[in-house]
Structure formats: structure tokens, C-alpha cells
C-alpha positions as CSV (number, residue, x, y, z in Angstrom):
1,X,-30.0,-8.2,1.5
2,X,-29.6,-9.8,4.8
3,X,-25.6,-8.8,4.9
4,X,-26.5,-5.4,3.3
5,X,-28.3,-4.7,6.1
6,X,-26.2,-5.8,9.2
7,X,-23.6,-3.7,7.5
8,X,-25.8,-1.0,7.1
9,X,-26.3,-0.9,11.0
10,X,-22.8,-1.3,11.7
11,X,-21.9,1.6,9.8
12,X,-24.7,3.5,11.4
13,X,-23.3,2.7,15.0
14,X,-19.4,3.2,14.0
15,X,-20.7,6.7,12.7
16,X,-22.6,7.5,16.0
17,X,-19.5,5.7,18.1
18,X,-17.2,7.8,16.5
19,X,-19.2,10.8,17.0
20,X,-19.8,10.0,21.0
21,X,-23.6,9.2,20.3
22,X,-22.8,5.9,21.5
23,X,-20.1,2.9,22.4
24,X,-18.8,0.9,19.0
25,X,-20.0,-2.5,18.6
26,X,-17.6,-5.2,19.6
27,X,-19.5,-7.6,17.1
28,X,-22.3,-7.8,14.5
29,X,-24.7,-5.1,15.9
30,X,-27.8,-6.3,18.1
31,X,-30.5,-5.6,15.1
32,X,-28.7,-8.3,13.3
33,X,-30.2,-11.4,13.3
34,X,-28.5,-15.1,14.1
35,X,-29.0,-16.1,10.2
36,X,-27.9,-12.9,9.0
37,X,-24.4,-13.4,10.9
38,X,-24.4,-17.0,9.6
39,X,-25.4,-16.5,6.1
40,X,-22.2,-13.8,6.1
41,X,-18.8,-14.6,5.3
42,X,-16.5,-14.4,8.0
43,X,-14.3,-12.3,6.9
44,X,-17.3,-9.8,6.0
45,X,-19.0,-10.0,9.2
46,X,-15.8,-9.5,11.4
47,X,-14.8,-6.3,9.5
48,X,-17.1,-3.6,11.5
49,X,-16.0,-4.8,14.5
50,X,-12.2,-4.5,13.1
51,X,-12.8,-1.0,11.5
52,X,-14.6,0.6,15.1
53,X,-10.5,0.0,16.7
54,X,-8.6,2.9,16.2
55,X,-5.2,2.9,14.9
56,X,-2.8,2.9,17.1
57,X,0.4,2.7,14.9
58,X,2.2,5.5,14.2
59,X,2.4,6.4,10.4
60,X,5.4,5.4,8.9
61,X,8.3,7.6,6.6
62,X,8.0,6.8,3.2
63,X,11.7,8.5,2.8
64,X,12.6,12.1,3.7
65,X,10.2,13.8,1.6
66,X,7.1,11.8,1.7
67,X,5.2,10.6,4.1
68,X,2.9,7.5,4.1
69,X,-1.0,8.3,5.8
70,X,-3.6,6.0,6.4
71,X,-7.5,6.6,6.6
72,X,-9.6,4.0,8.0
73,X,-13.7,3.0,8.1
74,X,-14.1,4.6,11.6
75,X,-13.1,8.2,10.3
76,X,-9.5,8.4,11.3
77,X,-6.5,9.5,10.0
78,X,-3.7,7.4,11.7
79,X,-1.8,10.8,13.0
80,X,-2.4,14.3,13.6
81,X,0.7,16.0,12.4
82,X,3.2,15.6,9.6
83,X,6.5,17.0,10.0
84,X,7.8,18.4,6.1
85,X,11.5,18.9,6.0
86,X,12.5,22.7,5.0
87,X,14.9,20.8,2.9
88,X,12.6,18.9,0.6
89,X,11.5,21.5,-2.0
90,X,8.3,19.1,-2.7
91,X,6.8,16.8,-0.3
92,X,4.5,13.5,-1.1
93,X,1.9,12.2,0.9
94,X,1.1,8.6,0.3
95,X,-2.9,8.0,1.3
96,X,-3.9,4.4,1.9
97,X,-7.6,3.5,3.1
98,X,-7.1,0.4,5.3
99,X,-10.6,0.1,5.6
100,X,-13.3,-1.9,3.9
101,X,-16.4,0.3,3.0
102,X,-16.9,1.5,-0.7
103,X,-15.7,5.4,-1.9
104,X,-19.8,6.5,-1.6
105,X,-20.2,5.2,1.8
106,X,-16.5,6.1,3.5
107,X,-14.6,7.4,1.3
108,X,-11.6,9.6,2.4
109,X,-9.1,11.7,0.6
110,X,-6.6,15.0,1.8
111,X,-6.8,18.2,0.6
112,X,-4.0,20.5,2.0
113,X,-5.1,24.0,3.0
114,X,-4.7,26.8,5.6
115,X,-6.2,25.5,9.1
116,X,-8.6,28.8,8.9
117,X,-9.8,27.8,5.5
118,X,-10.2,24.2,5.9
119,X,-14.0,23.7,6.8
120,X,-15.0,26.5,4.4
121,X,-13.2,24.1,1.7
122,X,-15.0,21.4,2.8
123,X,-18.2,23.1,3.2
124,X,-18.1,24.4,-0.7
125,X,-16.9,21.1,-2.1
126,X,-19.3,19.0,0.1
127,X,-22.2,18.6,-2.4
128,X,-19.4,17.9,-5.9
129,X,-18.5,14.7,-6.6
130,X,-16.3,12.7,-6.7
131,X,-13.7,14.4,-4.7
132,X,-16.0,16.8,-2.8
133,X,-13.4,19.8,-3.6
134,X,-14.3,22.8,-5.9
135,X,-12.4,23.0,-9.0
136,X,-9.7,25.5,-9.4
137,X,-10.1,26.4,-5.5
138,X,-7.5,28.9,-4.9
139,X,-7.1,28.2,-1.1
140,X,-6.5,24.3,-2.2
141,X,-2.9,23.9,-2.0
142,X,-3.1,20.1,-3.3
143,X,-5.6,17.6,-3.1
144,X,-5.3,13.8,-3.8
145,X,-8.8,11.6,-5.4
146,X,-11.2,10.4,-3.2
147,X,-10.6,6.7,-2.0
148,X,-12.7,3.9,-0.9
149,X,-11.3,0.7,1.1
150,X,-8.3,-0.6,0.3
151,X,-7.5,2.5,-2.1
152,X,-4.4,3.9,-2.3
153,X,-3.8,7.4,-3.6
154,X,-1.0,10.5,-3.2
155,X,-0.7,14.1,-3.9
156,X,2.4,16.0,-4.2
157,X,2.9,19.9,-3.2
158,X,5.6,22.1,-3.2
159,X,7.0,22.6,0.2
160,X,7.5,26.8,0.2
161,X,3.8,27.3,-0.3
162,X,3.2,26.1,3.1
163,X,6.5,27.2,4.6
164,X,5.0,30.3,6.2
165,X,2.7,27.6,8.9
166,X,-1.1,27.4,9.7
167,X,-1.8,24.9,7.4
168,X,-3.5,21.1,7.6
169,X,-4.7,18.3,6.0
170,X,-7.9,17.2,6.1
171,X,-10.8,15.1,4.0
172,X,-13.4,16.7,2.3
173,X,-15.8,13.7,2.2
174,X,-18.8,15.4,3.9
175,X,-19.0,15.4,7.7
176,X,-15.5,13.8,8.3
177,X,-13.6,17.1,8.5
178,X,-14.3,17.6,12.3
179,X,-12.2,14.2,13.0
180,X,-10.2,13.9,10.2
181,X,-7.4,16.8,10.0
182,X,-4.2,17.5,11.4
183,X,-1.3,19.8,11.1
184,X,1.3,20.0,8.8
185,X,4.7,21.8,10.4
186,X,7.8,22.3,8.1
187,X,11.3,21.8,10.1
């Protein structure tokens, strides 16, 4: 219960960190006590402190018509645009969560959508479970599953429906949209 706990308040702070409410811890958080650390595994009690960095790697090609995304337990999305060749006629994006927290607490997935329409999508599908999209949403263009920590998922779309610009991606997991979304540009 102990290690439920200190987790509990590391998430809380990571939340308000990356929110600007207030600085990241660089270890366990103060509430936690010295036997709570202790009684923690290492690895366990290190990986807050890990998941508060942000990711400073660019995201790597996955071959000209895919791309390979990564979503992490601070709320991130490891790039804010995604070049799609005009010569792919569909286009993969590979989703991996690097992070550690469970699909209910952090999940993350990436719906693809115009840019206007994005936080009306996630506002509709914020209450369904479990991939917080509405079903049959005609301004969806695609939309992968909802992930939890080391998760890996993809969707595939076809390339002319977003030819025309203004579109991102973006996760619908309730209250990340305002951090995690970026642009997709077809050249």
C-alpha cells in the first residue's frame, strides 16, 4: 500500500509539473516516507523520476511510409509533426508507450483528425472507454487502441484523406489533448 501510495503522489506532481502547477520531482516525492522508498524496488521507485524527463530524441523512420511515435508517463508525444510522403498512398504510425503507468492511469493512444475538430473529438469520446473515441465518428480519420506502459500499438490511414492539410494527431485519453498533439504535413 506503501508503494501504491508514493506512486500515487508522484503521478500527482508529474501531472501538476507537466501542467506548470509546479517543478517535477527529481526523486521519490517529499510525502513519501524513508520505509516506503526502502520497502520499493529500485527499479519501481526510480521510474517517476525517469518518466518527469522529457524526450529529447527525435522519433525515428520506420521506412518511407510509416513512422514510429512514442508516448511517455509525463504526457508527451516525442515530436510535434510528422512529415507523410505524397507518394505513400497509406501511411502507418507505429505508437509505443515508453512509459511505466497502467492504460487507466496514463494511457495514451492517436486519433488522426482535422486540427479544428480535434478537442471536440476528444471532448465527445472523453467519458467511452476504452479508447475514449466515439464509434463511427465521422471526423476520425483513424484511430489506434488505447495503450498503457510499455504498449505498443499502430493505425494505418490512407494518405489522400488528409492531403488537403489542417490535420493532427493527438490522444483522446481525457485531459492529455492540450499537450499531446502535433501536426501532420503531407510532402
Amino acid at each position: 500500500m506503501k508503494l501504491h501510495s508514493t506512486l500515487l503522489a508522484a503521478s500527482i506532481a508529474l501531472t501538476l509539473a507537466a501542467c506548470g502547477g509546479a517543478e517535477a520531482p527529481s526523486q521519490a516525492p517529499a510525502a513519501a516516507t524513508p520505509a516506503a522508498t526502502e520497502a520499493a524496488p529500485a527499479e519501481t521507485a526510480a521510474a517517476p523520476a525517469e518518466a518527469a524527463a522529457p524526450v529529447e530524441t527525435a522519433a525515428t523512420q520506420a521506412g518511407e511510409c510509416a513512422f514510429n511515435l512514442e508516448s511517455n508517463d509525463a504526457m508527451q508525444y516525442n515530436t510535434k509533426n510528422i512529415d507523410v510522403p505524397a507518394s505513400c498512398t497509406e501511411f502507418t504510425i507505429h505508437l509505443k508507450h515508453v512509459g511505466s503507468m497502467p492504460v487507466a492511469a496514463m494511457g495514451h493512444n492517436v486519433v488522426i483528425a482535422k486540427a479544428a475538430d480535434a478537442a471536440a473529438v476528444a471532448a465527445d469520446g472523453a467519458a467511452l472507454k476504452p479508447d475514449h473515441v466515439k464509434e463511427g465518428d465521422a471526423r476520425v480519420i483513424a484511430k489506434s487502441n488505447m495503450i498503457g506502459g510499455g504498449e505498443s500499438t499502430s493505425v494505418t490511414f490512407e494518405v489522400a484523406k488528409i492531403a488537403e492539410g489542417g490535420y493532427n494527431f493527438f490522444c483522446t485519453f481525457p485531459g492529455h489533448l492540450a499537450m499531446m498533439n502535433g501536426t501532420l504535413t503531407v510532402k
